[in-house]
C-alpha positions in Angstrom: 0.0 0.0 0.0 2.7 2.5 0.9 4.6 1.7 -2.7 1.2 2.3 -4.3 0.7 5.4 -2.2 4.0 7.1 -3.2 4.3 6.0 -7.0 0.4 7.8 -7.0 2.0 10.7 -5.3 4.6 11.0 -8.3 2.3 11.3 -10.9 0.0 13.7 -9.4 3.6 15.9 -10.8 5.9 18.5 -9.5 3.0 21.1 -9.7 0.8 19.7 -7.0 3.8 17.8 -5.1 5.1 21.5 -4.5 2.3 22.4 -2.9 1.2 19.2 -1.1 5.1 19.6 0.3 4.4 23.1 1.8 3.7 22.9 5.7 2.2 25.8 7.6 5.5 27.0 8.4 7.0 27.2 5.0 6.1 30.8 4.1 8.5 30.9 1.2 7.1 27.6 0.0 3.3 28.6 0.5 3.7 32.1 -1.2 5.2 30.2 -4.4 1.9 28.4 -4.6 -0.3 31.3 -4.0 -0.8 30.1 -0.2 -4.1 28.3 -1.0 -2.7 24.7 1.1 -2.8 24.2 5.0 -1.4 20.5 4.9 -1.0 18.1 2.3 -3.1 14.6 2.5 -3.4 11.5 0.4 -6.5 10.0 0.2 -6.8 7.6 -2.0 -9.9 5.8 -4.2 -10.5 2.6 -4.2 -9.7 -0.2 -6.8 -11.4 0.4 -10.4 -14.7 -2.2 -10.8 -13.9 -4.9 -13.6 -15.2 -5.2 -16.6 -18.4 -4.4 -17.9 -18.7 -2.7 -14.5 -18.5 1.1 -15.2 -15.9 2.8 -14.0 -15.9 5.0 -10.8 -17.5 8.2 -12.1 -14.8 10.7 -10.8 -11.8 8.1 -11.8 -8.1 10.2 -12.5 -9.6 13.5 -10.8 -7.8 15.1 -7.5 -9.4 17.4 -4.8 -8.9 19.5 -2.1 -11.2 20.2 1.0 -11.5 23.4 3.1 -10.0 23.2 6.7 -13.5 22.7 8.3 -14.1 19.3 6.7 -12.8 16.2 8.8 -10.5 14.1 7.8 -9.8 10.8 10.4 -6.1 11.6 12.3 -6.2 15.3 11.1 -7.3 18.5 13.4 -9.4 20.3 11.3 -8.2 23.7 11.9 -11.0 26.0 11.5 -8.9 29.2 9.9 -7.0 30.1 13.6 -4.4 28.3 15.5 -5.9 28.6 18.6 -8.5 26.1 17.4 -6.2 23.9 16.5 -4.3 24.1 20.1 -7.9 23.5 21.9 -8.9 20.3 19.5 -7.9 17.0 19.0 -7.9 15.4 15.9 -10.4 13.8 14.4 -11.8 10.1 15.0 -13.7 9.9 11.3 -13.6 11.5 7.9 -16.9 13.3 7.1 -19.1 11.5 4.7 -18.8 14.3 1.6 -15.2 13.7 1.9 -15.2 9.7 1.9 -18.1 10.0 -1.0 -16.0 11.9 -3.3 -13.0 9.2 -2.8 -15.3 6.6 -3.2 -16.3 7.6 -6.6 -13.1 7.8 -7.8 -11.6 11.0 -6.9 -8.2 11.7 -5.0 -8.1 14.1 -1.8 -4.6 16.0 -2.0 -4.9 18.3 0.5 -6.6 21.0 3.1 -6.8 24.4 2.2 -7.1 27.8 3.3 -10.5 29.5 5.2 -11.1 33.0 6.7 -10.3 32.9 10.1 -13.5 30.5 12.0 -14.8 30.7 8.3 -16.5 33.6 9.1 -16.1 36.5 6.7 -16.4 36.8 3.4 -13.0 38.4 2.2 -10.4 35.5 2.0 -7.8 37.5 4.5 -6.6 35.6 7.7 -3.9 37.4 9.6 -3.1 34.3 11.2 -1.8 32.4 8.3 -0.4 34.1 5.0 -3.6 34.8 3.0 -4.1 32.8 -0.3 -3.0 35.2 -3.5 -5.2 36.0 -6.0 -3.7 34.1 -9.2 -6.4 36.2 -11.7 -5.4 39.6 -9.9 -2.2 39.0 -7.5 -2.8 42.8 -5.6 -6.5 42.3 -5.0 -8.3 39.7 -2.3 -9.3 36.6 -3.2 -12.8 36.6 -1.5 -13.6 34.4 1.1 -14.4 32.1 3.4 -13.1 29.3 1.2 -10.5 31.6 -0.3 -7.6 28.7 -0.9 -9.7 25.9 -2.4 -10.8 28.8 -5.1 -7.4 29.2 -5.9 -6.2 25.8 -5.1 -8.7 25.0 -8.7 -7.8 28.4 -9.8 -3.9 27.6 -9.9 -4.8 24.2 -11.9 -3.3 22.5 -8.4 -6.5 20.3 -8.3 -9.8 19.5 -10.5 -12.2 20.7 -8.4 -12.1 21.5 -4.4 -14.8 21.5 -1.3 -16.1 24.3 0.2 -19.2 25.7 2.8 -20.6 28.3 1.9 -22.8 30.4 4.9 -23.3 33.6 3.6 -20.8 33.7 0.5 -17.9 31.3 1.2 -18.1 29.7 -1.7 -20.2 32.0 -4.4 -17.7 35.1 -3.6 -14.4 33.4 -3.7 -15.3 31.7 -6.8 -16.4 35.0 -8.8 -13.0 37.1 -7.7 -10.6 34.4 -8.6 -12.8 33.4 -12.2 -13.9 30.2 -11.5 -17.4 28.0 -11.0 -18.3 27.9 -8.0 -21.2 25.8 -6.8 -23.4 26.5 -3.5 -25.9 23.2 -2.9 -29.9 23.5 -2.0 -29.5 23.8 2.3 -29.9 20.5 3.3 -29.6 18.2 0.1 -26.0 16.9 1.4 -25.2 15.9 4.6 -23.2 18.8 6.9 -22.0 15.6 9.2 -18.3 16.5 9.8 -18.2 19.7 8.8 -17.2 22.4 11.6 -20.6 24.5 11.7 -20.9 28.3 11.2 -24.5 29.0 10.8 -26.4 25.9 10.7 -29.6 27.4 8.8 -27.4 29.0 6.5 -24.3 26.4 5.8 -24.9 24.2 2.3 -21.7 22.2 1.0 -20.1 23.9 -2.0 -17.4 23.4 -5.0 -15.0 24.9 -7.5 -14.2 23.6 -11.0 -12.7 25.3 -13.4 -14.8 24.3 -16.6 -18.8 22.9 -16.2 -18.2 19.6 -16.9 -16.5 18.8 -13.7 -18.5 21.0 -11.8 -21.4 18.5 -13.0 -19.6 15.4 -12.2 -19.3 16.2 -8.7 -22.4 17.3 -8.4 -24.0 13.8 -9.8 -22.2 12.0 -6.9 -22.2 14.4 -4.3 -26.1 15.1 -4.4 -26.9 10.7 -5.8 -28.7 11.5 -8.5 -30.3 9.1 -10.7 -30.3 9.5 -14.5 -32.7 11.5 -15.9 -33.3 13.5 -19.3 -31.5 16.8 -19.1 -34.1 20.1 -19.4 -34.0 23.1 -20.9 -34.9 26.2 -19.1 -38.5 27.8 -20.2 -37.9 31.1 -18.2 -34.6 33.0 -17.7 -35.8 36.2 -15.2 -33.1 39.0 -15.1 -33.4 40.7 -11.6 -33.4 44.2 -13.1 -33.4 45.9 -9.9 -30.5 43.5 -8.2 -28.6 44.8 -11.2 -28.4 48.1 -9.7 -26.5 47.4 -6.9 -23.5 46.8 -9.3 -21.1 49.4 -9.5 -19.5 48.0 -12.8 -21.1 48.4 -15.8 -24.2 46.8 -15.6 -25.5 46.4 -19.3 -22.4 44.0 -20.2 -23.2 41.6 -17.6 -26.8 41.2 -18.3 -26.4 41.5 -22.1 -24.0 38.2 -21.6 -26.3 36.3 -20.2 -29.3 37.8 -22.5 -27.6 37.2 -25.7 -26.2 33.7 -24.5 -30.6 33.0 -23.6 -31.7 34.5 -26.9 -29.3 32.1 -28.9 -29.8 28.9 -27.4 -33.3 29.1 -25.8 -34.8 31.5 -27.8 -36.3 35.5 -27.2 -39.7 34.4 -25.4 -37.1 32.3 -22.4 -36.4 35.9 -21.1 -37.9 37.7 -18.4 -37.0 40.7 -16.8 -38.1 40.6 -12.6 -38.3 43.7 -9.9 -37.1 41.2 -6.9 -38.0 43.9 -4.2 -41.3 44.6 -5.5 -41.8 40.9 -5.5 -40.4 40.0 -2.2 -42.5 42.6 -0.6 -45.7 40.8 -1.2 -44.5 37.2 -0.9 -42.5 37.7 2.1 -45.0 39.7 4.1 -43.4 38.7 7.4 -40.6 41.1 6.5 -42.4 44.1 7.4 -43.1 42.4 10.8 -39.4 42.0 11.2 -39.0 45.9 10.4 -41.0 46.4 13.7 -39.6 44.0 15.9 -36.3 45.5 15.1 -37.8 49.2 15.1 -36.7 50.3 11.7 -36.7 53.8 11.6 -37.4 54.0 7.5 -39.6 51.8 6.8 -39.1 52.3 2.7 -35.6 49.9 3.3 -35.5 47.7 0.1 -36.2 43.9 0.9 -33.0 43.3 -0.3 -31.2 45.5 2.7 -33.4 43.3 4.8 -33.2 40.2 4.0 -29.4 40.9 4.3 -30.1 42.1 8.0 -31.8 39.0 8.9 -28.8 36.3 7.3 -26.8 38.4 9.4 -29.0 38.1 12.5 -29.0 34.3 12.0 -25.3 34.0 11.4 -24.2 35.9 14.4 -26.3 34.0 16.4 -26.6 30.5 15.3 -22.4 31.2 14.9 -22.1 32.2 18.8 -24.6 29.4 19.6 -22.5 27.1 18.1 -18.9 28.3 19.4 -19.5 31.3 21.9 -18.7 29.2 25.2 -15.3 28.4 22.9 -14.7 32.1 22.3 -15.1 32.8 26.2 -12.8 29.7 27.7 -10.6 30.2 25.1 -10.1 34.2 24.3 -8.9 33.5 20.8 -7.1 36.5 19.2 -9.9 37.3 16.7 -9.8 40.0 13.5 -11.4 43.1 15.1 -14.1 43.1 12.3 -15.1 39.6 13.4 -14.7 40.5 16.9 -17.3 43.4 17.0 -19.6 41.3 15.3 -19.6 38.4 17.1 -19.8 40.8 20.4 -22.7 42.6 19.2 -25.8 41.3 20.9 -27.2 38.3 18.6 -29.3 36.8 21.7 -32.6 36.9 19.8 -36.1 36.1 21.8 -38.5 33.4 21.0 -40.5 35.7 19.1 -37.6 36.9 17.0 -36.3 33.7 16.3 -39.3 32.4 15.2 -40.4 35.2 13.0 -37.2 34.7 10.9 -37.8 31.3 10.5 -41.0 32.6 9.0 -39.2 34.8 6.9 -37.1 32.0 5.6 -39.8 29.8 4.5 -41.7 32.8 2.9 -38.5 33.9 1.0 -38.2 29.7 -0.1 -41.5 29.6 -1.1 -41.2 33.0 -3.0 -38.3 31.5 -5.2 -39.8 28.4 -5.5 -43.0 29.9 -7.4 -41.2 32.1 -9.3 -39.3 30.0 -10.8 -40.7 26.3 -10.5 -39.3 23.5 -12.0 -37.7 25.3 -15.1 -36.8 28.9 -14.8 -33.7 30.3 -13.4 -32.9 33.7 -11.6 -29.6 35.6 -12.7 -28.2 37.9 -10.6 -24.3 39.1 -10.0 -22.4 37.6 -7.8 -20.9 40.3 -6.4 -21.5 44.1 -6.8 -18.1 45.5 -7.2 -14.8 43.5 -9.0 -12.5 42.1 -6.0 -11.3 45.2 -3.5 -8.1 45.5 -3.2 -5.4 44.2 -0.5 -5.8 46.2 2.2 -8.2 49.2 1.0 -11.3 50.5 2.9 -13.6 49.4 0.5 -14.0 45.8 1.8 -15.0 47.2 5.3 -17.2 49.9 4.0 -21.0 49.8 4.9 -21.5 50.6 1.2 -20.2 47.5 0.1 -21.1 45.3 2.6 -24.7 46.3 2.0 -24.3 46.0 -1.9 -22.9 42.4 -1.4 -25.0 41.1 1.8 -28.1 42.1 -0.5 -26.8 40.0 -3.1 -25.6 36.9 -1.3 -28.7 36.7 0.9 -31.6 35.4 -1.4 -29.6 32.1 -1.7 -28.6 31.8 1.9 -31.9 32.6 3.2 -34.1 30.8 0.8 -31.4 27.7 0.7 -32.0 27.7 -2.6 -28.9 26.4 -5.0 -27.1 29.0 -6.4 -23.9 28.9 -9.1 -21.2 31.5 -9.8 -20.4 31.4 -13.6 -16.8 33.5 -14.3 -17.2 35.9 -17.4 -14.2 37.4 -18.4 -12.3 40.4 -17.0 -13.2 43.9 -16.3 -10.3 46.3 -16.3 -7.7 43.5 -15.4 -10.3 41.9 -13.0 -12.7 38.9 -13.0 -16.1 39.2 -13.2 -18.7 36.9 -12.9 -22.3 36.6 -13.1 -24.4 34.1 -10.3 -28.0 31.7 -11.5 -30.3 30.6 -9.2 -32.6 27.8 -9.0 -35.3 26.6 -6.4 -34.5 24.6 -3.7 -34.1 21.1 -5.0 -33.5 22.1 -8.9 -29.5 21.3 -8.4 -29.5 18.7 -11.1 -31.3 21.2 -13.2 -28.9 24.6 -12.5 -25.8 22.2 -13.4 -27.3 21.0 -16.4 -28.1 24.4 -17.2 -24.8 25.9 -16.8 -22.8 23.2 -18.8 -25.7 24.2 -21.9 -24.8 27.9 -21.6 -21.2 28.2 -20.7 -19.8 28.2 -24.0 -22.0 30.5 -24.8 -21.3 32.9 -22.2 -17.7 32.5 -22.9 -18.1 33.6 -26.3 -20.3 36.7 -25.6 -18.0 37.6 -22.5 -15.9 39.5 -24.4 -18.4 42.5 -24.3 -17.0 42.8 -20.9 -13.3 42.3 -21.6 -13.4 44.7 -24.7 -16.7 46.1 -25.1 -15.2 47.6 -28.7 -14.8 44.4 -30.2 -16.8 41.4 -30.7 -13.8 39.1 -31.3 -12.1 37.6 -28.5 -9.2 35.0 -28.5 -10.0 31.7 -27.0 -8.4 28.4 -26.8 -9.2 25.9 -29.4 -10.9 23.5 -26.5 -13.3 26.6 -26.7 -13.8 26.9 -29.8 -14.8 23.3 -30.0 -17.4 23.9 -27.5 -18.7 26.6 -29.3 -19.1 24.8 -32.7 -20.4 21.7 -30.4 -23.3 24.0 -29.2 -24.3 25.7 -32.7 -24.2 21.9 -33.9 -26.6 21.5 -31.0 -28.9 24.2 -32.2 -29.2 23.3 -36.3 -29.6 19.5 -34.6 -33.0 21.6 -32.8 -33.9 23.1 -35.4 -33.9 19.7 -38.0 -31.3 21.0 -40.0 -29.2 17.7 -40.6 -26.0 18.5 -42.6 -25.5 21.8 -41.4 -24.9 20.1 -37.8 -22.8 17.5 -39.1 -20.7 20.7 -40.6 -20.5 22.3 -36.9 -19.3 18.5 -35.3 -16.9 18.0 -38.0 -15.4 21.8 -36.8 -15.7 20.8 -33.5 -13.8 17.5 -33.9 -11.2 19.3 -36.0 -10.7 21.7 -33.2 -10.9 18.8 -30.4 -10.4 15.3 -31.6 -10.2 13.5 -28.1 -14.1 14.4 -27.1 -16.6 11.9 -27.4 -19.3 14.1 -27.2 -18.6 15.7 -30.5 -18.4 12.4 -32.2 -21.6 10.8 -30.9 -23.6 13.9 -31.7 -22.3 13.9 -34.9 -23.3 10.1 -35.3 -26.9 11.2 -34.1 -27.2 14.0 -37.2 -26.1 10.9 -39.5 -28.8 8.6 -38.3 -31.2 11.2 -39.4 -30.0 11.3 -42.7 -29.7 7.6 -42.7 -26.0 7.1 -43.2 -26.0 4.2 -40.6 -21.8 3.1 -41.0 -21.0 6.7 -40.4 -22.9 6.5 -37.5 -21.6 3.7 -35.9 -18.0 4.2 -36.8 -18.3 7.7 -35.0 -20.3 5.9 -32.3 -17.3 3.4 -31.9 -15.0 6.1 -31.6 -16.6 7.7 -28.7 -17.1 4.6 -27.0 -12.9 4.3 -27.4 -13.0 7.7 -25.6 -15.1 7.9 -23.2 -16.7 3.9 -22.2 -19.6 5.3 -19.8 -21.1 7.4 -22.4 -24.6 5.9 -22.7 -25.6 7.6 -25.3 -22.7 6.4 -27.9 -23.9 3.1 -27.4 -27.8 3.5 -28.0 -26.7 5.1 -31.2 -24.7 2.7 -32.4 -27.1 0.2 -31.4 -29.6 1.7 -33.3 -27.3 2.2 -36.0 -26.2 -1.9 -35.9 -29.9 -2.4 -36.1 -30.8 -0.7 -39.0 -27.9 -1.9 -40.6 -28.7 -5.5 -39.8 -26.6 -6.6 -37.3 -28.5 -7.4 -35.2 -26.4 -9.5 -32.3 -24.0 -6.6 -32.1 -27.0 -4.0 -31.5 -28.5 -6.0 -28.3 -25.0 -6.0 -27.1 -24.9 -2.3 -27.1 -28.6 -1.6 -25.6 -27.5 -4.3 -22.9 -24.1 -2.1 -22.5 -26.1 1.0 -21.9 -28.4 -0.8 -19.5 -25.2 -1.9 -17.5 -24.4 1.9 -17.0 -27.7 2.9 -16.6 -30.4 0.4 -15.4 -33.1 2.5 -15.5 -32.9 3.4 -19.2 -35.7 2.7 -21.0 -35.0 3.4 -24.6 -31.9 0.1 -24.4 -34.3 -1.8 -22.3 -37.1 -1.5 -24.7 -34.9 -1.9 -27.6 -33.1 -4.7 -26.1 -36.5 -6.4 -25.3 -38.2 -5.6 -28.5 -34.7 -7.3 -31.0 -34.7 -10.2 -28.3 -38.4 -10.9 -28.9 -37.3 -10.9 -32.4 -34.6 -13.3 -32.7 -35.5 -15.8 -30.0 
């Protein structure tokens, strides 16, 4: 095992093994890698299935894990060294952790967190604050600040986060990667230091949509199902104001990017204050119990105050007999919140639970089952080191109004990067109701070629060309394929695949949608040779082998065609199209 362990540890290569060999202490060492690791760790997946068994689904992918995930033998150190003097280590790894090793995936190291994971800004004067590798002199956003720029640096695929009032959504827009915050409650918090139990949802960071989906699939157990396309896309016209960036570039992003793939009628434009007012009516209660003096406060300014109520309490709840035994050394910001009175009455308490499940139920009907809320992430690009900015009560307001809908509703909410503004990232955030995570993910691998290629309104707003890497360019000529396919038009999708396979020859995506445009126009041998090329590249993909099933079957042979609509039953039981057509040739050639 420890032979296996170490010849593992020399391919992850020098780029990771620099970092993983950087202990707290080694400043020099930590700096190098943009300070996003605490301690290096090797956990490692389990032996692959045999044969036909499908393959673990995150096989060949590493990851890192905030410091307030367990990890059995490890003190999880909770952003401050006094929490690490005061705790032992821990007796079990927490069950996100051991599910992402399980399916295939291999856990590299701890990283980086605001100090008791609290703010929002990714600097902890205790240890040497993660660099930001998309703007080196500005912050990187926090609470997860070094697993955004552990995925960031290309160090790992994808990395764990929690995400309480920001922690993961923030991070992920200043350092211009995905960044995923989970419906509350859909995966298990066992194992995970607490900050604001009502609030905390497990996040993650990948750098392109693809992962981002993968780990979502095991993390949240989904079954298959057929991917949906949004019907309503509502811009939240009014959030929109609270930018202090140019504001049209954003939104015209994501417009254009809606109009083109989902068509004119998808888009809806939304005054979210005017809204919440009269589906959240308990707010106005909440104005009185805290004796407001203006009452004409926008809901979003409110429903800010109360995730702020709930943190500060549910946080000193949580650790405030810690903070008195131990006296920790805490940041002054956190320190005078944390000492403000957060004791709330009965009354209170139960009056924002009320204003929780209005502010859920709000979202919910607004957008049901397939419609999505866009918002920005953030209202300014990332502050920089050190300025007044990040402790102004301007921009805290700006970007506690913005981060609050998802952490009060709990519903799931995804940071998609778009490009630079004057040097900086910028990034744009989707909602979707609580429980619609398959549904955002699916949603966001659709688009996000498509808001790649329109992103460059924001980086040059003068020109409509923007390089991009020929990876992208596939995915773009994959997507118009996509559309033509939509729309019937046969060979001019099989034009936009054959681009996309020029551009990108190892993706076996491009080839099996290719092979579907040639079934249409019946060239069946095409089919199944691009079909059988796919399968070479990528053995899980279900839908390579239903086509060339179909293809085998209209071509005659028969034998070869069960085998494939068994093959896809293997990696996906509950598939009725190969069970049907498995069924219906069996029946045939008893």
């Amino acid at each position: 095992m420890a032979s296996h362990a170490s010849n593992l540890w020399a391919l992850l290569g020098l780029g990771i093994a620099g970092i993983l060999l950087a202990a707290k202490k080694l400043k020099k060492t930590i700096r190098e890698d943009f300070g996003a690791f605490m301690d290096k760790l090797l956990l490692l997946p389990p032996p692959q299935p045999a044969p036909p068994k499908a393959p673990h689904p995150l096989t060949g992918l590493s990851f890192a894990i905030s410091d307030v995930f367990d990890v059995t033998g490890n003190v999880t150190g909770f952003g401050h060294p006094d929490w690490v003097r005061t705790h032992e280590a821990a007796s079990s790894t927490c069950p996100v952790v051991s599910t992402l090793v399980e399916g295939g995936a291999t856990c590299v190291g701890k990283t980086v967190v605001d100090e008791l994971a609290f703010g929002i800004s990714g600097e902890n004067k205790h240890y040497e604050s993660p660099t930001n590798p998309a703007s080196h002199d500005r912050i990187t956003g926090g609470a997860c600040s070094g697993a955004a720029v552990a995925v960031a640096t290309n160090a790992v695929d994808f990395a764990l986060g929690i995400d309480t009032v920001g922690g993961v959504r923030v991070p992920a827009g200043y350092c211009g990667v995905l960044g995923f915050r989970s419906s509350h409650g859909a995966i298990s918090n066992t194992g995970i230091i607490p900050v604001s139990s009502s609030l905390d949802s497990i996040g993650w960071f990948a750098r392109d949509p693809n992962t981002l989906r993968r780990v979502g699939h095991v993390l949240l157990q989904l079954p298959f199902a057929t991917q949906r396309n949004p019907r309503q896309i509502i811009v939240a016209d009014d959030y929109f104001k609270l930018l202090k960036i140019p504001v049209d570039r954003i939104a015209q992003v994501v417009i254009k990017s809606a109009e083109k793939l989902f068509g004119r009628q998808s888009l809806k434009h939304q005054n979210l204050d005017n809204y919440f007012e009269s589906k959240v009516p308990s707010l106005k209660e909440f104005t009185r119990t805290k004796a407001i003096a203006n009452t004409n406060v926008p809901t979003s300014r409110l429903l800010a105050n109360v995730m702020q109520l709930l943190q500060r309490h549910e946080f000193l709840r949580n650790h405030g007999d810690w903070i008195n035994t131990v006296k920790p050394a805490l940041d002054p910001v956190i320190s005078s919140q944390v000492s403000e009175n957060a004791e709330l009455t009965n009354e209170e308490m139960e009056n924002l639970n009320t204003i929780r499940n209005q502010t859920r139920f709000a979202i919910n009907s607004l957008l049901k089952d397939d419609g999505l809320l866009v918002i920005p992430t953030m209202p300014t690009a990332p502050p920089k080191l050190g300025s007044k900015e990040i402790n102004s009560e301007d921009y805290q307001n700006r970007a506690s109004g913005l981060l609050s809908i998802a952490s009060i509703s709990g519903c799931c909410q995804v940071t998609v990067p778009l490009g630079h503004h004057e040097k900086s990232p910028v990034s744009v955030s989707f909602i979707a109701r609580h429980g619609g995570d398959r549904f955002l993910l699916d949603t966001v691998q659709t688009m996000y070629a498509s808001l790649q290629e329109n992103s460059s309104v924001i980086s040059d707003p003068k020109s409509s060309k923007k390089i991009i890497s020929q990876e992208e360019s596939a995915e773009i000529a994959k997507e118009k394929g996509n559309q033509a396919f939509k729309e019937k038009q046969w060979q001019k999708a099989i034009g936009l695949y054959s681009e996309a396979i020029k551009l990108s020859d190892n993706n076996a995506t491009y080839y099996s949608n290719r092979a579907a445009a040639y079934l249409e126009i019946g060239s069946f041998l095409l089919a199944e040779e691009d079909c059988t090329k796919a399968i070479a590249l990528d053995k899980k993909n279900v839908k390579a082998y239903l086509r060339r099933g179909t293809a085998r079957e209209m071509l005659g042979a028969y034998k070869e065609a069960i085998d494939d609509f068994r093959h896809a039953l293997v990696l996906e039981p509950n598939n009725k199209r190969a069970s049907l057509s498995a069924e219906r040739l069996r029946k045939l050639f008893q």
